[in-house]
C-alpha positions in Angstrom: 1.6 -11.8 3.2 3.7 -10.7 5.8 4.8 -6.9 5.2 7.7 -4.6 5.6 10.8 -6.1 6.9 10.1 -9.8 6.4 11.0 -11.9 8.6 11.3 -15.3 6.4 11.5 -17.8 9.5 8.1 -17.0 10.1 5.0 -19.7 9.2 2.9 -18.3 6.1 -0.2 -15.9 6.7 -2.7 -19.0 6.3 -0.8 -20.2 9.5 -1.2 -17.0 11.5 -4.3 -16.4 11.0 -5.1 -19.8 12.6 -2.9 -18.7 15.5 -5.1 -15.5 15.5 -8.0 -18.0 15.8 -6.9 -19.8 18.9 -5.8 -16.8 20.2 -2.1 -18.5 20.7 0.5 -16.7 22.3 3.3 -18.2 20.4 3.8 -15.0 18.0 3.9 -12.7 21.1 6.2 -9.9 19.9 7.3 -11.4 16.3 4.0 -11.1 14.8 0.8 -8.5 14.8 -2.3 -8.5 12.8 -3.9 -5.4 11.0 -7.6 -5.5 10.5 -8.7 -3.5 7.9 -12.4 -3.2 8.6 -12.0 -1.2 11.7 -8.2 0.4 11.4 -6.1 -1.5 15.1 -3.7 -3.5 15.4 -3.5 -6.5 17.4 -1.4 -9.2 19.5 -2.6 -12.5 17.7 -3.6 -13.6 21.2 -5.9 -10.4 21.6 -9.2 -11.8 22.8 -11.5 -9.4 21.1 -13.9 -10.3 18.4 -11.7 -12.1 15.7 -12.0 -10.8 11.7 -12.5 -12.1 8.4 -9.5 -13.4 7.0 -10.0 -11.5 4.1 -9.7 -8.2 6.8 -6.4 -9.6 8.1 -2.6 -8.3 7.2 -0.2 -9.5 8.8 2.9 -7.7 9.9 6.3 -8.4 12.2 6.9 -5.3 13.9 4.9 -2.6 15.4 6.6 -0.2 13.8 5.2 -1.3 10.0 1.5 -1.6 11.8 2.0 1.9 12.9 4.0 3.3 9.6 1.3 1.9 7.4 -1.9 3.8 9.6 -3.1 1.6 12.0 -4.0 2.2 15.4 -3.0 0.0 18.9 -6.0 -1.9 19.9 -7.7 -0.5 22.9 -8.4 -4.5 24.4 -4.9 -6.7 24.1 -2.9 -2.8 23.6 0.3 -4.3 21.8 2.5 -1.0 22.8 2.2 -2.1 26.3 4.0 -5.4 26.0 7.1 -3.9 24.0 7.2 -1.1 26.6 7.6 -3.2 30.0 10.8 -4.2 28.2 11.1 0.1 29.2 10.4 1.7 32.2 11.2 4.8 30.5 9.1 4.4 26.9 6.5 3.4 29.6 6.1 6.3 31.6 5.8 8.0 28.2 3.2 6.1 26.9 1.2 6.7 30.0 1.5 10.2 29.6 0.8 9.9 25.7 -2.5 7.9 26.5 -3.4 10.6 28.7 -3.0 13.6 26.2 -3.3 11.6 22.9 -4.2 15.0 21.2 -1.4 17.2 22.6 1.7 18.3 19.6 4.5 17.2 21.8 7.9 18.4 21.1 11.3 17.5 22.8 11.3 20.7 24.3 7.8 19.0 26.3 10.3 16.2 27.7 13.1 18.3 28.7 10.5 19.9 30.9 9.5 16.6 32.2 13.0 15.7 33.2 13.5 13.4 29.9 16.8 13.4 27.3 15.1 13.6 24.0 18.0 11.3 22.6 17.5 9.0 25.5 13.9 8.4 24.6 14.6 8.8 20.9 16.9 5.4 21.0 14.2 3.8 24.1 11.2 4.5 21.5 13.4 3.1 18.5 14.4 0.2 20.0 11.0 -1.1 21.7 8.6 0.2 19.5 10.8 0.7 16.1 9.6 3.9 15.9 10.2 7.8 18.1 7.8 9.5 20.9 6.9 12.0 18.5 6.6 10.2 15.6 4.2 8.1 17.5 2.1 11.3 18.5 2.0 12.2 15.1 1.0 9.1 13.7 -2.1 9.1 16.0 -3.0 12.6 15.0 -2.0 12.3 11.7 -4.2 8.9 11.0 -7.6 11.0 12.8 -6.8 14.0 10.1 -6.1 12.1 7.3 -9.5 10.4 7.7 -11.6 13.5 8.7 -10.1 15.4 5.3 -11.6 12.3 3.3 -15.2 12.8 4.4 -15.0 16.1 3.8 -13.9 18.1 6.8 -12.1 21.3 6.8 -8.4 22.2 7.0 -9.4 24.1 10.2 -11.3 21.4 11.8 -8.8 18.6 11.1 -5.9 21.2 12.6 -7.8 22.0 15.7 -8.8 18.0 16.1 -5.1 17.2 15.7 -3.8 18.9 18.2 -1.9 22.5 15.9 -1.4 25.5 17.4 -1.0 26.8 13.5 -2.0 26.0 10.4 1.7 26.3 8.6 2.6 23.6 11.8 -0.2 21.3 10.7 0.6 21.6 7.0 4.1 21.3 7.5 3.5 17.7 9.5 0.9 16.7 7.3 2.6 17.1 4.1 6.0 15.3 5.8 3.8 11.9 6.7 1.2 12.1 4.1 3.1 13.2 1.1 0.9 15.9 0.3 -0.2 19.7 2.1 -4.1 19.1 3.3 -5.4 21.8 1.5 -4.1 20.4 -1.8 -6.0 16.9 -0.7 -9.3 18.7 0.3 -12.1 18.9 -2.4 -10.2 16.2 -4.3 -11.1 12.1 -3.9 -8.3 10.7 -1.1 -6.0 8.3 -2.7 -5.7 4.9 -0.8 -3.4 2.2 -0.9 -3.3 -1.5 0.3 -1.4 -4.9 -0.2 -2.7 -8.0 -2.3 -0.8 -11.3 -2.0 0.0 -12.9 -5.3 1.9 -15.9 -6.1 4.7 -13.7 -7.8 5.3 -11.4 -4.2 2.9 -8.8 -2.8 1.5 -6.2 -6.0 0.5 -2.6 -4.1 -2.5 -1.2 -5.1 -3.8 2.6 -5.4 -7.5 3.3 -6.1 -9.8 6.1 -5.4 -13.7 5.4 -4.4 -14.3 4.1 -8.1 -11.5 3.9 -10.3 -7.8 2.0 -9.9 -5.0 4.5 -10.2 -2.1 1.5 -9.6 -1.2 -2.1 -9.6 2.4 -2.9 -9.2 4.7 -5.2 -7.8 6.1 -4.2 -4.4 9.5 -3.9 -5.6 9.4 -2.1 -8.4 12.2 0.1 -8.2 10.3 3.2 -9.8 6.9 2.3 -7.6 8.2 5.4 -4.7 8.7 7.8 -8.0 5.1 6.3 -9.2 3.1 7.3 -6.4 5.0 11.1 -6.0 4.0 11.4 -9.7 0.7 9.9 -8.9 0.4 12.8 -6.2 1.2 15.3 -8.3 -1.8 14.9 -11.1 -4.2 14.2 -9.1 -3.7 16.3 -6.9 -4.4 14.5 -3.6 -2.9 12.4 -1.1 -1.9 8.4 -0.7 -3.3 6.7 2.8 -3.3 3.5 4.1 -6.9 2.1 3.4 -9.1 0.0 0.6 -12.4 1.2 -1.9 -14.3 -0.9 -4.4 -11.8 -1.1 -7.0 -9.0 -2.3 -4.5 -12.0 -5.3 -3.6 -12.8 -6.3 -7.3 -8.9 -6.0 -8.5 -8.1 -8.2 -5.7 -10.7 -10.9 -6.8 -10.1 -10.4 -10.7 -6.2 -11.5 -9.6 -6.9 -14.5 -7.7 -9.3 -15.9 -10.7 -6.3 -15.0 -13.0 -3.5 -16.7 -11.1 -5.8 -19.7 -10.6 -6.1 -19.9 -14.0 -9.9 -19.5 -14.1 -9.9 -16.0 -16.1 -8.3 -13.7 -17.9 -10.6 -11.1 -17.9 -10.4 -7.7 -16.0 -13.1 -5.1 -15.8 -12.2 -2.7 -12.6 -12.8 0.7 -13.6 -9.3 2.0 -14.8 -7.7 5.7 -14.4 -5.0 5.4 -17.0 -3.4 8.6 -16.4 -1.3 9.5 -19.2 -0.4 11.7 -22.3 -2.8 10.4 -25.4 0.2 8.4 -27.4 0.2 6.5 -24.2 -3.3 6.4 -23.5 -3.3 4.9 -27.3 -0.5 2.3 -26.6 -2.2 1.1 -23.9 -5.3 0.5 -25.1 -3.1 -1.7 -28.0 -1.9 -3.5 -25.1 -5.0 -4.5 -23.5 -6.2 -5.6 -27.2 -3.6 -8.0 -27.0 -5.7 -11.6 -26.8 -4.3 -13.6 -23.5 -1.5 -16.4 -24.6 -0.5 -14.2 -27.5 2.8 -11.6 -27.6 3.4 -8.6 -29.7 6.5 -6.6 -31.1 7.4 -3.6 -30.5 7.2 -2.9 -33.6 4.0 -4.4 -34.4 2.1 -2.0 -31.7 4.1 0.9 -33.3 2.3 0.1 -36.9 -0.5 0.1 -35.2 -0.4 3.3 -34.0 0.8 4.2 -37.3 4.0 5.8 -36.5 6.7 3.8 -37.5 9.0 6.1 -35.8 7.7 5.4 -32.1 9.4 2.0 -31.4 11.8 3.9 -28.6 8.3 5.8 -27.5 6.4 2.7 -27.7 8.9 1.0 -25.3 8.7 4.5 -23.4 4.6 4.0 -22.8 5.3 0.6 -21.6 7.7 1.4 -19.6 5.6 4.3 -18.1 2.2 1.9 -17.3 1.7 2.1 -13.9 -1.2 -1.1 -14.0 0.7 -3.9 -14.2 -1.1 -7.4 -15.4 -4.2 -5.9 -16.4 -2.8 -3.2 -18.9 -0.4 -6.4 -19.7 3.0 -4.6 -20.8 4.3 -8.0 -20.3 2.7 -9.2 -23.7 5.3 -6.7 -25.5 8.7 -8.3 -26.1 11.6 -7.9 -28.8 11.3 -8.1 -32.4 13.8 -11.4 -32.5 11.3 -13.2 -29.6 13.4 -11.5 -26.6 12.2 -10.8 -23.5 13.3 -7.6 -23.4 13.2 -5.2 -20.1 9.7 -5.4 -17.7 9.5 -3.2 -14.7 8.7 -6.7 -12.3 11.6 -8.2 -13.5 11.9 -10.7 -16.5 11.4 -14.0 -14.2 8.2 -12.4 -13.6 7.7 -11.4 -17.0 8.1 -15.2 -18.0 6.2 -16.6 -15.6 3.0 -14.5 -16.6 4.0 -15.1 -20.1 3.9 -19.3 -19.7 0.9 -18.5 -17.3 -1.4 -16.9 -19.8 -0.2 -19.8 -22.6 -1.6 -22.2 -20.0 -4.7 -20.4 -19.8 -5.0 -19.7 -23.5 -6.6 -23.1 -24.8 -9.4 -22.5 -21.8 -10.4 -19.0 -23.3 -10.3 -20.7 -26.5 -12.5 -23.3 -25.3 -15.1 -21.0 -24.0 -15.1 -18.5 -26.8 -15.7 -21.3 -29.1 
């Protein structure tokens, strides 16, 4: 799937990744490729060691490579095209490569003889991104992934380049979502991209268990994540675990129609009426609906139609804790946070499906 900022004129990622393959230079500037196994970005005509597709994102800017944690490949160095386009975001990036560690601040160019809003609109309009959001991100990216195997607070300052602790918490917590201190002792959150035939579904997963499966337009998905944040008490960075892996794989057998059947480790963070609706929801046979109403009985509180629709509405794992199965008591639809096109199309999915599980249970 191409990410962030589609640009729709573009061939599909099946395409690209051939064009990775031959190393063609016919994307030069309109495409990039992420690889997740090593954490770079790439030209598609970079002539290092190509990945497993399965490794592979593909974006159409630099700034989304860079804004979702990946770092400028050392061998085809994708900044450098974009900056001959600016003599002036080139000098910079020279000087950047040279002290990749150093916090630069505007005050740092105004001693070099630079207009911080000069380069601020140079940066923005070759890269898509500032100078010192670009330092930042590189020391940012380094932290973030020294605080997940268990480094300090003080070592991942000093290795970022902080005079201060407050200075490094401050920047930390502004890209990361989260102060560093909070995130240390507890299991990093990390977040990736899987393609599905209904748009790309984000996923959130610690080392063992999946935290969150939605569609990438959700509109509450930015309010999920904060909230997300909050109870666990950690942070959300680019990156995939186990779970990520195995949801991935349990969705392409389910949109191909050969299984229905999901068993990644869940965290189903929630009070305990919703922990108890939920559970009714995954009970829910595949090609069959409920009411409302119906999971309300069985939860034996006839009063907790509104709460029931409340629970639903509240499930951050989409598909797999399938809210979609609930509709209204006269056969409607009713609301789903994907949107009811998608809510039908899983609906007439699963019925498709239904006479196979039948098949095979018999």
């Amino acid at each position: 799937m191409l990410q962030s900022g589609m640009l729709f004129d573009l061939p599909n990622d099946d395409v690209l990744y051939d064009a990775l393959l031959a190393r063609s230079s016919d994307y030069e500037g309109q495409a990039f490729v992420c690889v997740k196994s090593t954490g770079i970005f790439c030209r598609l005509s970079c002539p290092a060691r190509k990945p497993k597709r399965e490794n592979t994102l593909f974006f159409d800017s630099i700034a989304a490579c860079i804004d979702s944690g990946f770092r400028p490949c050392e061998r085809c160095r994708p900044l450098e095209q974009a900056a001959e386009k600016e003599p002036l975001v080139k000098s910079l990036m020279e000087l950047l490569d040279r002290q990749p560690d150093r916090r630069w601040t505007e005050q740092d160019l105004v001693e070099r003889g630079f207009d911080p809003s000069t380069v601020r609109r140079a940066f923005k309009r070759a890269l898509g991104v500032t100078f010192l959001d670009l330092a930042r991100q590189r020391r940012m990216a380094e932290a973030a992934r020294q605080l997940s195997t268990g480094a300090s607070v003080i070592e991942a300052q000093i290795d970022a380049g902080y005079e201060s602790p407050s200075g490094f918490r401050a920047a930390f917590a502004k890209l990361i979502g989260e102060a560093p201190a909070r995130s240390q002792g507890h299991a990093l959150l990390f977040a990736d991209w899987i393609e599905t035939p209904l748009g790309p579904m984000v996923a959130v997963a610690d080392r063992t268990h999946l935290h969150l499966l939605e569609f990438h337009d959700r509109k509450a998905l930015p309010a999920e994540l904060e909230s997300l944040k909050r109870k666990v008490r950690s942070a959300v960075v680019p990156g995939r675990t186990p779970p990520i892996e195995q949801i991935e794989a349990e969705l392409k057998a389910y949109f191909e129609g050969r299984s229905g059947d999901f068993c990644t480790p869940l965290a189903l963070d929630g009070s305990a009426f919703e922990r108890q609706v939920w559970a009714k929801l995954i009970e829910i046979p595949l090609g069959e609906t409920r009411s409302y109403g119906e999971i309300a009985r069985e939860v034996a509180t006839m009063e907790a139609v509104r709460a029931v629709a409340r629970a639903n509405g509240s499930n951050r794992i989409a598909i797999v804790v399938p809210c979609h199965r609930c509709i209204g008591a006269d056969g409607s639809l009713t609301g789903y946070g994907g949107g009811i096109a998608r809510k039908q199309w899983l609906l007439r999915h699963e019925g498709k499906m239904r006479p196979v599980g039948l098949f095979k249970a018999g």
